[in-house]
PDB file of N, CA, C and O in Angstrom, chain B, residues numbered from 101:
ATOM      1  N   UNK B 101     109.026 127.410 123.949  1.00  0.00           N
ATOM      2  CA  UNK B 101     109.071 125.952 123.945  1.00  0.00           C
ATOM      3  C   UNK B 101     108.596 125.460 125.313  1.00  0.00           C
ATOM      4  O   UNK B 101     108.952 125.946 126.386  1.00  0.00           O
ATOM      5  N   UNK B 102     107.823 124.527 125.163  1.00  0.00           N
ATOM      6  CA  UNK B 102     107.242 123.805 126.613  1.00  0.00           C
ATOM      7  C   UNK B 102     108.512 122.935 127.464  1.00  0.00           C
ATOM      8  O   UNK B 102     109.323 122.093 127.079  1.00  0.00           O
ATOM      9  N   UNK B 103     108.290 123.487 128.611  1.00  0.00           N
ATOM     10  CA  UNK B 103     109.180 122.985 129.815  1.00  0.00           C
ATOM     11  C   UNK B 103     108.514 122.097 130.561  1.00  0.00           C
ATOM     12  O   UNK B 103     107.569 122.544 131.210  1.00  0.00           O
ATOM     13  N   UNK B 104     108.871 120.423 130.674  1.00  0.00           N
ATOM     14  CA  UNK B 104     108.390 119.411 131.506  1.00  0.00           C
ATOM     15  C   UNK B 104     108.626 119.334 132.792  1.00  0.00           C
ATOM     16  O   UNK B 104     109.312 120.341 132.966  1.00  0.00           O
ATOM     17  N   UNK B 105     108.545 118.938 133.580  1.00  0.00           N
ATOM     18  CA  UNK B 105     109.538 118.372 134.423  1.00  0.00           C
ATOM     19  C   UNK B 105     109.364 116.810 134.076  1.00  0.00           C
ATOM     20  O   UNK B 105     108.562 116.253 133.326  1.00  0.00           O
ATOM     21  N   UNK B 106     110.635 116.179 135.071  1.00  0.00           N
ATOM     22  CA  UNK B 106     110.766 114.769 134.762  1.00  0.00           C
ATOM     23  C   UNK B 106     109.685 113.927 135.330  1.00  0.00           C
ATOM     24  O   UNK B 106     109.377 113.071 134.500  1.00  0.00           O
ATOM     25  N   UNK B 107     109.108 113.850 136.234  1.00  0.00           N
ATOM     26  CA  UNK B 107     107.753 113.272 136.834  1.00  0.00           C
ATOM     27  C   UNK B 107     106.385 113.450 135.926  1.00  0.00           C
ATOM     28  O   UNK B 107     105.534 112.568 135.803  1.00  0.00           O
ATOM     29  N   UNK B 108     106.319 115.103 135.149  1.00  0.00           N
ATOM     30  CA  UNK B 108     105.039 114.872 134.154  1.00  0.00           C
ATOM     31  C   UNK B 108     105.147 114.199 132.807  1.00  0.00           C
ATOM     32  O   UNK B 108     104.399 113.537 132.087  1.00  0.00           O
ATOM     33  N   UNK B 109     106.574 114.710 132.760  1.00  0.00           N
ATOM     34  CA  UNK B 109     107.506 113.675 131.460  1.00  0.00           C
ATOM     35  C   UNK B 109     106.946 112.082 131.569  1.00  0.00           C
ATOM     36  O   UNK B 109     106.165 111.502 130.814  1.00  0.00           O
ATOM     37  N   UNK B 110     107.640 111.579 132.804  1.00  0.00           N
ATOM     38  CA  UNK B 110     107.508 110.112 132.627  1.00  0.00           C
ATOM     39  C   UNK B 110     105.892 109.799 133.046  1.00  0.00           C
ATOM     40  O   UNK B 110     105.613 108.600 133.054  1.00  0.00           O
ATOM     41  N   UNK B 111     104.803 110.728 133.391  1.00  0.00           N
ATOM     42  CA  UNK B 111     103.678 110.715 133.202  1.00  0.00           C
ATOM     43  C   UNK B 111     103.135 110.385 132.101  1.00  0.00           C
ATOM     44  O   UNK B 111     102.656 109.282 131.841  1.00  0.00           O
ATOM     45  N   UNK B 112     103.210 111.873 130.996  1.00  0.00           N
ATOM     46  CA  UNK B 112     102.622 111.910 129.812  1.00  0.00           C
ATOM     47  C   UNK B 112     103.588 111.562 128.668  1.00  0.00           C
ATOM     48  O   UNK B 112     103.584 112.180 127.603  1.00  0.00           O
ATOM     49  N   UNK B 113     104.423 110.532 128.947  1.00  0.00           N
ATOM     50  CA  UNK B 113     105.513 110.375 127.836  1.00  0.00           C
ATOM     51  C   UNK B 113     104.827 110.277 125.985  1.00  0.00           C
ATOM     52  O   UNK B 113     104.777 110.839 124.891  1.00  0.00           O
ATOM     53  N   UNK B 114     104.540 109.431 126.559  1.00  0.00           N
ATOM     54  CA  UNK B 114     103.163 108.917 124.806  1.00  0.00           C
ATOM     55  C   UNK B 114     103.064 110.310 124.431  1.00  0.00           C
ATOM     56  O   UNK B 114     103.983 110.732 123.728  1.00  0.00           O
ATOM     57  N   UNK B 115     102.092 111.154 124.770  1.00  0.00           N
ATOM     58  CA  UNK B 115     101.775 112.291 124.453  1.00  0.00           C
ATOM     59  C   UNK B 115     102.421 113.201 123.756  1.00  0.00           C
ATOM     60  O   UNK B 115     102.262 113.762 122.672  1.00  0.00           O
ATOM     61  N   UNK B 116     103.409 113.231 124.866  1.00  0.00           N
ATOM     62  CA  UNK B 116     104.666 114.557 124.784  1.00  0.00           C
ATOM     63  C   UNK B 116     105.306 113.996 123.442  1.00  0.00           C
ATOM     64  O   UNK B 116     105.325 114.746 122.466  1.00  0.00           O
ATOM     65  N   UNK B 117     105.964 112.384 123.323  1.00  0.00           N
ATOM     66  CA  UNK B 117     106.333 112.194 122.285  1.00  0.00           C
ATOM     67  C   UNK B 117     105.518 112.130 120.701  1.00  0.00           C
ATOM     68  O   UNK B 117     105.863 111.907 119.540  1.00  0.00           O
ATOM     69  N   UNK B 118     104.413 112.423 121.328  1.00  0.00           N
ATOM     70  CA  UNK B 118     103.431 112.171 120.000  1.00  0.00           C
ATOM     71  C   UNK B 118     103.510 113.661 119.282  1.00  0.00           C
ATOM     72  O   UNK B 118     103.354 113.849 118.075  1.00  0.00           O
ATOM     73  N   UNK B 119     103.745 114.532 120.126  1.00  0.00           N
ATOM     74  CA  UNK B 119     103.516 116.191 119.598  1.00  0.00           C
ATOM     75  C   UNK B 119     105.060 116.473 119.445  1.00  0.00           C
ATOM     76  O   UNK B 119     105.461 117.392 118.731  1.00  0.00           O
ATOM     77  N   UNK B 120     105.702 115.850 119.973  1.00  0.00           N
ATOM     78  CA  UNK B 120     107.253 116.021 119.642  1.00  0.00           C
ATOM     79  C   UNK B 120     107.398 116.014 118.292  1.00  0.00           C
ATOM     80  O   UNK B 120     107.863 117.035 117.786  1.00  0.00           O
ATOM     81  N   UNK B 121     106.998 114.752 117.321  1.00  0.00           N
ATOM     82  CA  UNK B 121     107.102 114.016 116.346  1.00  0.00           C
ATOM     83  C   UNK B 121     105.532 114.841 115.481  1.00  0.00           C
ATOM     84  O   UNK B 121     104.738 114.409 114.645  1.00  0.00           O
ATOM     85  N   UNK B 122     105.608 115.654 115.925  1.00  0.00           N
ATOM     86  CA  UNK B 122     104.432 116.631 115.356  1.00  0.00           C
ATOM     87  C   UNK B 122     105.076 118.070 114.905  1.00  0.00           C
ATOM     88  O   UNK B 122     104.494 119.021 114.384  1.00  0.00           O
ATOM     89  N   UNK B 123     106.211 117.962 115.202  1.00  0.00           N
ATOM     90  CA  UNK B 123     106.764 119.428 115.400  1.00  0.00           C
ATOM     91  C   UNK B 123     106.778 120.601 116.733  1.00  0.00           C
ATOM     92  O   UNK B 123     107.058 121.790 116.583  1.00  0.00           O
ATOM     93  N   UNK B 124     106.459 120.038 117.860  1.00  0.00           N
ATOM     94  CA  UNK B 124     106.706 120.341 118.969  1.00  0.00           C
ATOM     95  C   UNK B 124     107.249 119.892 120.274  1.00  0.00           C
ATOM     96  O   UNK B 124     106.792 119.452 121.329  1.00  0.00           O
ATOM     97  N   UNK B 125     108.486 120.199 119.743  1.00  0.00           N
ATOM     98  CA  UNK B 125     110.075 120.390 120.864  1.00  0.00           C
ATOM     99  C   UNK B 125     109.350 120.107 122.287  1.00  0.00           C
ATOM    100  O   UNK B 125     108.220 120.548 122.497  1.00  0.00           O
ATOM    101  N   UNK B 126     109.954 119.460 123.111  1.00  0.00           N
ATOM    102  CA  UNK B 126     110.101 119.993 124.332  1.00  0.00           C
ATOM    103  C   UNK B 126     111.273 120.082 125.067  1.00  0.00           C
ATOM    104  O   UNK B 126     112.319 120.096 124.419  1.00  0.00           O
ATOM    105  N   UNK B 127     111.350 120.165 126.663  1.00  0.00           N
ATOM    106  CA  UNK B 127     112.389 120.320 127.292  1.00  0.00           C
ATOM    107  C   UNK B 127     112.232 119.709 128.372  1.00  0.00           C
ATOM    108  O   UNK B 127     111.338 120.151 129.093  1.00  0.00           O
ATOM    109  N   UNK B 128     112.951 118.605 128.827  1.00  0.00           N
ATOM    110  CA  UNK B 128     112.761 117.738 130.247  1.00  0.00           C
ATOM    111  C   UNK B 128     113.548 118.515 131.090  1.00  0.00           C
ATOM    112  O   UNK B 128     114.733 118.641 130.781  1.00  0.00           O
ATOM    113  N   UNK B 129     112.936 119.313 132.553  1.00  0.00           N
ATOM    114  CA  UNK B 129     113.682 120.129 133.216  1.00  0.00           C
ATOM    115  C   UNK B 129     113.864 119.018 134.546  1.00  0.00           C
ATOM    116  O   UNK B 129     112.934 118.212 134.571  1.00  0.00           O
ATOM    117  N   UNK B 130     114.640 118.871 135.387  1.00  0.00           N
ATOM    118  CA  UNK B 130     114.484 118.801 136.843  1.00  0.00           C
ATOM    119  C   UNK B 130     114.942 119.876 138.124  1.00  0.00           C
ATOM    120  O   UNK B 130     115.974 120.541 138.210  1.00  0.00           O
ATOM    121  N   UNK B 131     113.978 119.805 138.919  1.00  0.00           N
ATOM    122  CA  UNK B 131     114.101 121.106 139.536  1.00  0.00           C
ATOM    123  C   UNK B 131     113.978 122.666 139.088  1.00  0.00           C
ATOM    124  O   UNK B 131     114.116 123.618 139.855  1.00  0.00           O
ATOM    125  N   UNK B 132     113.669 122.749 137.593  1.00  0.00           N
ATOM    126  CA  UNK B 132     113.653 123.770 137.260  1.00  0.00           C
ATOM    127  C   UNK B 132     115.237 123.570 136.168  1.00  0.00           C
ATOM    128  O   UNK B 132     115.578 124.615 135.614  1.00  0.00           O
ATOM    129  N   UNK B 133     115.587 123.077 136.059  1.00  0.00           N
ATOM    130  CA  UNK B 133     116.887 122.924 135.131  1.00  0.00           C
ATOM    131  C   UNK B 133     116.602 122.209 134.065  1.00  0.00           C
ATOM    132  O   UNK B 133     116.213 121.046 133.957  1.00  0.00           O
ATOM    133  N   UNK B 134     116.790 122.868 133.439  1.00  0.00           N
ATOM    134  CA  UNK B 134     116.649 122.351 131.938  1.00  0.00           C
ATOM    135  C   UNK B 134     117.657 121.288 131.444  1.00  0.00           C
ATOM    136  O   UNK B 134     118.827 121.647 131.576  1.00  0.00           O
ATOM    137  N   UNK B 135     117.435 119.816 130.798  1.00  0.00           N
ATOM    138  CA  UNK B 135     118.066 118.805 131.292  1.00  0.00           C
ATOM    139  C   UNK B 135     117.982 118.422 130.178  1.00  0.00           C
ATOM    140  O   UNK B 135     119.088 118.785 129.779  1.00  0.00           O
ATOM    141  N   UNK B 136     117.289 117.728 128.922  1.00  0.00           N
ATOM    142  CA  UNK B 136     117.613 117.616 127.457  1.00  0.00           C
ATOM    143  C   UNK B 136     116.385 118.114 126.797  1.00  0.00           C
ATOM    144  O   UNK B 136     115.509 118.758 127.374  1.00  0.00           O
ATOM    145  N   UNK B 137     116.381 117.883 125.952  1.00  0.00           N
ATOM    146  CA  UNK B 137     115.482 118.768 124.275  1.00  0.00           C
ATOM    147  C   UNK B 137     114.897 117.850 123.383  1.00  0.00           C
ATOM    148  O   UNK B 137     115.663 117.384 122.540  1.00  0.00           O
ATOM    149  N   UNK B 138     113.711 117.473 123.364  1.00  0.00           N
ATOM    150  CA  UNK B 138     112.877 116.276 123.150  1.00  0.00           C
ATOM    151  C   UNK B 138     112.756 116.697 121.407  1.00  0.00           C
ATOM    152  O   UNK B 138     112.081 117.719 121.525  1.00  0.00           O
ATOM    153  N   UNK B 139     112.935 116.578 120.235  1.00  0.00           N
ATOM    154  CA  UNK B 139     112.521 117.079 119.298  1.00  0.00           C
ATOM    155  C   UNK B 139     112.342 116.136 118.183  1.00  0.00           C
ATOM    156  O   UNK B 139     113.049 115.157 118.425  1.00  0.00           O
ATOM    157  N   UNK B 140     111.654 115.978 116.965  1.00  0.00           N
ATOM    158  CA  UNK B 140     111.386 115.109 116.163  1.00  0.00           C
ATOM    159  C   UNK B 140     112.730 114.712 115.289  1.00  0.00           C
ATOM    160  O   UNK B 140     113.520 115.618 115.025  1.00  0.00           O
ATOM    161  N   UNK B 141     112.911 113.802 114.983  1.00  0.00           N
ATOM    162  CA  UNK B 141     114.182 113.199 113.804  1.00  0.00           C
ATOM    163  C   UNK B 141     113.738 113.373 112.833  1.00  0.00           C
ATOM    164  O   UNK B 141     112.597 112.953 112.641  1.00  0.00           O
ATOM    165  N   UNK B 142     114.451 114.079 111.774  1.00  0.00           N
ATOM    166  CA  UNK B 142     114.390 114.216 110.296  1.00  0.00           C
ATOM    167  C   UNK B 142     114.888 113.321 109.667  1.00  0.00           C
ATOM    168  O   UNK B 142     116.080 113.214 109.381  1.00  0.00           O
ATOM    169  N   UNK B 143     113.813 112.426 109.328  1.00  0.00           N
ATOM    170  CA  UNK B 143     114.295 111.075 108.583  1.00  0.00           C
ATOM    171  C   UNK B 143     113.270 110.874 107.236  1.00  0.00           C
ATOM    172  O   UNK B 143     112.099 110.496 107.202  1.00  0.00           O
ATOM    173  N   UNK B 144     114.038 111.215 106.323  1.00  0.00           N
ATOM    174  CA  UNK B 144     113.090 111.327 105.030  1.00  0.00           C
ATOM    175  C   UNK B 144     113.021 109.401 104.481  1.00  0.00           C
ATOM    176  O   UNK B 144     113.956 108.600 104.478  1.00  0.00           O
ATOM    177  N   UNK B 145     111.367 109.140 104.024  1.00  0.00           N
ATOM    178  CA  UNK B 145     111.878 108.273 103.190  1.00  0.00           C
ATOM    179  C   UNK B 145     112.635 107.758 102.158  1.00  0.00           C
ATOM    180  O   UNK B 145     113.033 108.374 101.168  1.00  0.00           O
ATOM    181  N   UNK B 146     112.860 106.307 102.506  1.00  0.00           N
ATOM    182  CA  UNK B 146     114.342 105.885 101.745  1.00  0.00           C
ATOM    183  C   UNK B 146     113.370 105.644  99.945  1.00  0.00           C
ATOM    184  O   UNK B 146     112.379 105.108  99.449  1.00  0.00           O
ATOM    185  N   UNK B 147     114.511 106.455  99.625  1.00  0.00           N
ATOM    186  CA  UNK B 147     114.575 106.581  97.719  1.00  0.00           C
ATOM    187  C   UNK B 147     114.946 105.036  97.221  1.00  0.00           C
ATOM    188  O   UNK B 147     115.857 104.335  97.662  1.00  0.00           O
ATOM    189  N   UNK B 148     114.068 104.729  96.265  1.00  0.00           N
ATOM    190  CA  UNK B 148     114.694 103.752  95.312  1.00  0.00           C
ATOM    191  C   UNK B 148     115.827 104.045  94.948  1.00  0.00           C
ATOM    192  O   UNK B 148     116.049 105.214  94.631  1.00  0.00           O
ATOM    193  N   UNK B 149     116.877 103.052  94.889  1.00  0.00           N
ATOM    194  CA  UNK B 149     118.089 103.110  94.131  1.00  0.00           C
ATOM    195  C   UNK B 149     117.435 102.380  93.014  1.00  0.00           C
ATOM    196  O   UNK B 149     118.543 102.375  92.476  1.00  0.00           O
ATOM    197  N   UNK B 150     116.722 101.791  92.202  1.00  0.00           N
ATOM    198  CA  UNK B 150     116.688 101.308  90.819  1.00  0.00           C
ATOM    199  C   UNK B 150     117.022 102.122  89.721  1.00  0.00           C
ATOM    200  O   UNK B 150     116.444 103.208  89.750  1.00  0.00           O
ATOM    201  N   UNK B 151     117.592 101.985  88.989  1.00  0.00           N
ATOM    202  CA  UNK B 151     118.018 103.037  87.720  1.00  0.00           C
ATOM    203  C   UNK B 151     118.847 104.399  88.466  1.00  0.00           C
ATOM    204  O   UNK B 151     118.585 105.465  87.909  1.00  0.00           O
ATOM    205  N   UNK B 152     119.764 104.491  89.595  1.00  0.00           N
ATOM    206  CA  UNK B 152     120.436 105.809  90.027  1.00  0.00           C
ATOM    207  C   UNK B 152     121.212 105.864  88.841  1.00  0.00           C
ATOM    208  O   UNK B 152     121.515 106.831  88.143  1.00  0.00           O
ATOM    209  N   UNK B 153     121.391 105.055  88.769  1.00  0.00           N
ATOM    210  CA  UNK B 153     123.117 105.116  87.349  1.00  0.00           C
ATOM    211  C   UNK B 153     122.783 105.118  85.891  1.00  0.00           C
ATOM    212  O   UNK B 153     123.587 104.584  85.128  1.00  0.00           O
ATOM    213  N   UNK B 154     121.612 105.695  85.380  1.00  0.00           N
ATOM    214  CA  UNK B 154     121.328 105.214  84.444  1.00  0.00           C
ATOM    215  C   UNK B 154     122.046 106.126  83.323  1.00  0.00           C
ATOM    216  O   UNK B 154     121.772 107.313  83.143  1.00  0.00           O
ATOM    217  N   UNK B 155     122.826 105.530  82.733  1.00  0.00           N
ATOM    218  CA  UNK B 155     123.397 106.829  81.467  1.00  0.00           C
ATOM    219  C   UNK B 155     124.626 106.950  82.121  1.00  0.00           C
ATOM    220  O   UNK B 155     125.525 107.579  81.562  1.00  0.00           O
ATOM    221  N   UNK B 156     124.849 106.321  83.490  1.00  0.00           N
ATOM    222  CA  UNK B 156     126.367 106.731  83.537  1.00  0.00           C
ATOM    223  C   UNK B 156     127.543 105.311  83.247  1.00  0.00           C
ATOM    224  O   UNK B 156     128.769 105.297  83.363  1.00  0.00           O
ATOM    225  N   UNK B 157     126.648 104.281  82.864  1.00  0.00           N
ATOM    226  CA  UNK B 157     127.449 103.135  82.900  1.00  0.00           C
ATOM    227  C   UNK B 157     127.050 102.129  81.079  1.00  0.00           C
ATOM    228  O   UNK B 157     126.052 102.487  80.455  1.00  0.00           O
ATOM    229  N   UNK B 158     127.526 101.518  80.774  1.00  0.00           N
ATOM    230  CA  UNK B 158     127.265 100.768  79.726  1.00  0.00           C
ATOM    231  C   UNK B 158     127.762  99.488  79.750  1.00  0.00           C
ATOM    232  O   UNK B 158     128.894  99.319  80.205  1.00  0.00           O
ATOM    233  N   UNK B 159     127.100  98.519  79.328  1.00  0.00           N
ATOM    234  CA  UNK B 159     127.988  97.031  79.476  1.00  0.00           C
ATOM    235  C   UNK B 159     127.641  96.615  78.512  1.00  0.00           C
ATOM    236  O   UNK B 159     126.438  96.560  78.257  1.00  0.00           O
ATOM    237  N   UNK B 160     128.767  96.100  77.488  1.00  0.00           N
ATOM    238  CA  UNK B 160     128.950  95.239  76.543  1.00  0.00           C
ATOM    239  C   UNK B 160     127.935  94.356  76.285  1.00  0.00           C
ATOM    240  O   UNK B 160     127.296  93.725  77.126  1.00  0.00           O
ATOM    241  N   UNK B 161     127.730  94.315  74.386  1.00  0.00           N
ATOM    242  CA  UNK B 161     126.949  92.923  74.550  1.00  0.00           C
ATOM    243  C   UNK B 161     127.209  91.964  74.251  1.00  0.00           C
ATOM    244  O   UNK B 161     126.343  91.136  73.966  1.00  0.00           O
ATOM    245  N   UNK B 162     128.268  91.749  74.208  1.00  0.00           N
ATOM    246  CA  UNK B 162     128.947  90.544  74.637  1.00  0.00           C
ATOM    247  C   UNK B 162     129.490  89.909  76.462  1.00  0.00           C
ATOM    248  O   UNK B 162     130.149  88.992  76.953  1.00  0.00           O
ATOM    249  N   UNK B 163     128.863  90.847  76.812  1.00  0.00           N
ATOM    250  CA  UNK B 163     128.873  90.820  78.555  1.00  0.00           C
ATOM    251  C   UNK B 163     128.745  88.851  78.946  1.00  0.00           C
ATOM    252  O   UNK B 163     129.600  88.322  79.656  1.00  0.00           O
ATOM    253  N   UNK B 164     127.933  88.290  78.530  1.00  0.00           N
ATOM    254  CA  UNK B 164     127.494  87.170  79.181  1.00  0.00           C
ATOM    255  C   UNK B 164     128.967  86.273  78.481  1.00  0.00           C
ATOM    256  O   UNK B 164     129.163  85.182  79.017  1.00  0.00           O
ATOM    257  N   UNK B 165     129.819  86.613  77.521  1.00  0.00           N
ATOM    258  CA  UNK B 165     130.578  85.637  76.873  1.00  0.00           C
ATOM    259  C   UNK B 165     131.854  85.951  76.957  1.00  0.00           C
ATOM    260  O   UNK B 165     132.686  85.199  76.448  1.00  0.00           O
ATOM    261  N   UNK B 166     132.302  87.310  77.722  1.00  0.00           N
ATOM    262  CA  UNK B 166     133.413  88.004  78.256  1.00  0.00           C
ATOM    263  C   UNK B 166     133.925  86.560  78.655  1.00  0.00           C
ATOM    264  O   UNK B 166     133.164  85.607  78.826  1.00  0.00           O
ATOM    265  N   UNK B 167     135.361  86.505  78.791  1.00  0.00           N
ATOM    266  CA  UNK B 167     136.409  85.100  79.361  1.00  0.00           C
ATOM    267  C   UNK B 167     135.818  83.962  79.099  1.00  0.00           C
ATOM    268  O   UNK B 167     136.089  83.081  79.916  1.00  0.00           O
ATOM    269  N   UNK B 168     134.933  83.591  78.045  1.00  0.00           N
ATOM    270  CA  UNK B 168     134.579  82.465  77.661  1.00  0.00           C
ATOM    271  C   UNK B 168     135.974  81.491  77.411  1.00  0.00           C
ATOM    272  O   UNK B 168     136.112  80.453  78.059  1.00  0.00           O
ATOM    273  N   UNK B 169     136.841  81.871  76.551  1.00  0.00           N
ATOM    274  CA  UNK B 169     137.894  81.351  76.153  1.00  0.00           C
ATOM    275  C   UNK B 169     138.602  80.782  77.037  1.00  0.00           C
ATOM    276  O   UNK B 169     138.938  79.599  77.001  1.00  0.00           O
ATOM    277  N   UNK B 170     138.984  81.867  78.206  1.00  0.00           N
ATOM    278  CA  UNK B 170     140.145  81.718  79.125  1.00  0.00           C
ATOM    279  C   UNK B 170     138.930  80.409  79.882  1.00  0.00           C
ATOM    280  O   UNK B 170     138.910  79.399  79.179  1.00  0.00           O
ATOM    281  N   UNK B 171     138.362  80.356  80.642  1.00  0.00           N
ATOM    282  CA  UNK B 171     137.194  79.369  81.328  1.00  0.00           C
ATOM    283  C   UNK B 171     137.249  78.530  80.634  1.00  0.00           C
ATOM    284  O   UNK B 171     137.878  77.623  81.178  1.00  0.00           O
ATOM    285  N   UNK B 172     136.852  78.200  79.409  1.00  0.00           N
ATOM    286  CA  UNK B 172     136.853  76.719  78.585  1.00  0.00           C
ATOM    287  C   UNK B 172     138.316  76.395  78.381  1.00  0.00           C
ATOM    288  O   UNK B 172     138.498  75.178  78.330  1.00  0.00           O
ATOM    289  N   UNK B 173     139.448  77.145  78.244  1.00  0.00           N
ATOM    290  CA  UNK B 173     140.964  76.200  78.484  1.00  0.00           C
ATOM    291  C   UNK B 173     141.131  75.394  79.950  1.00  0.00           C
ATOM    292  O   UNK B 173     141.415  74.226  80.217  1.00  0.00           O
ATOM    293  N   UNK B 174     140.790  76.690  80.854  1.00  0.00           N
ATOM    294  CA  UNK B 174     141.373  76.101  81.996  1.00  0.00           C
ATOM    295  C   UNK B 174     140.628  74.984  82.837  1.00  0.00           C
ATOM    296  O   UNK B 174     141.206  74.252  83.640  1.00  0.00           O
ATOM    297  N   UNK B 175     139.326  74.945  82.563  1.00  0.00           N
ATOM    298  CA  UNK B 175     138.658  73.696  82.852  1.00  0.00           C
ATOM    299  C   UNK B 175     138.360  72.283  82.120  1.00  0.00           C
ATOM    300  O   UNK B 175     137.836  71.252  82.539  1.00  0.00           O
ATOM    301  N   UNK B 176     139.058  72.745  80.497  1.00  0.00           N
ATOM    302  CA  UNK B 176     139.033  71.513  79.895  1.00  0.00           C
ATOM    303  C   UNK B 176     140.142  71.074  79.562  1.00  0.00           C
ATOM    304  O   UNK B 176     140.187  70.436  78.511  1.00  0.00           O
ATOM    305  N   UNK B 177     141.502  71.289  80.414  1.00  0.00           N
ATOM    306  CA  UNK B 177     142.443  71.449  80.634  1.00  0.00           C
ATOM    307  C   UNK B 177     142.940  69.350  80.868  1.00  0.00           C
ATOM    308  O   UNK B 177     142.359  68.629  81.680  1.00  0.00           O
ATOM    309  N   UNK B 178     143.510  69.106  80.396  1.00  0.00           N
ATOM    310  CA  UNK B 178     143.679  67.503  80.785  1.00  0.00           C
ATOM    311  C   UNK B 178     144.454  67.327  81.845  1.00  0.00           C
ATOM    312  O   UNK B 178     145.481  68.006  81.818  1.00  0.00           O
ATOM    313  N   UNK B 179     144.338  66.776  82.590  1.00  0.00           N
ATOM    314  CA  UNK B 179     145.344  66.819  84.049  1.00  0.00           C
ATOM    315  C   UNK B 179     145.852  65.582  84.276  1.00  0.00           C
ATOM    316  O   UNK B 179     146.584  65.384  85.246  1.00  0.00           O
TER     317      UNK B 179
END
């Protein structure tokens, strides 16, 4: 794995991060000490959730008229 130091680091940052994000690691040393580990994030694209649930749920078809009853007492309720 390639060893920087911090001065060619903050030189060739663009770079280094461009091959980082390529699959090649590096290592920011100072003085010869190895100081952190530059490496790409595994971030997969985000999946549609449309249809995840499909087959695991069912809704009535009477869905839109569910508490019709209870709603038309209590708002036509005489006060």
């Amino acid at each position: 794995m390639r060893v920087v130091n911090i001065g060619e680091a903050r030189t060739h940052l663009s770079r280094l991060v461009r091959a980082a994000a390529e699959g090649e690691p590096f290592v920011i040393a100072r003085a010869g000490k190895p100081l952190v580990k530059v490496v790409a994030l595994d971030v997969s694209e985000p999946r549609s959730r449309i249809g995840f649930m499909a087959g695991e749920i069912s809704v009535p078809d009477d869905f839109d008229g569910m508490g019709s009853d209870e709603i038309q007492t209590t708002f036509s309720a005489n006060n």
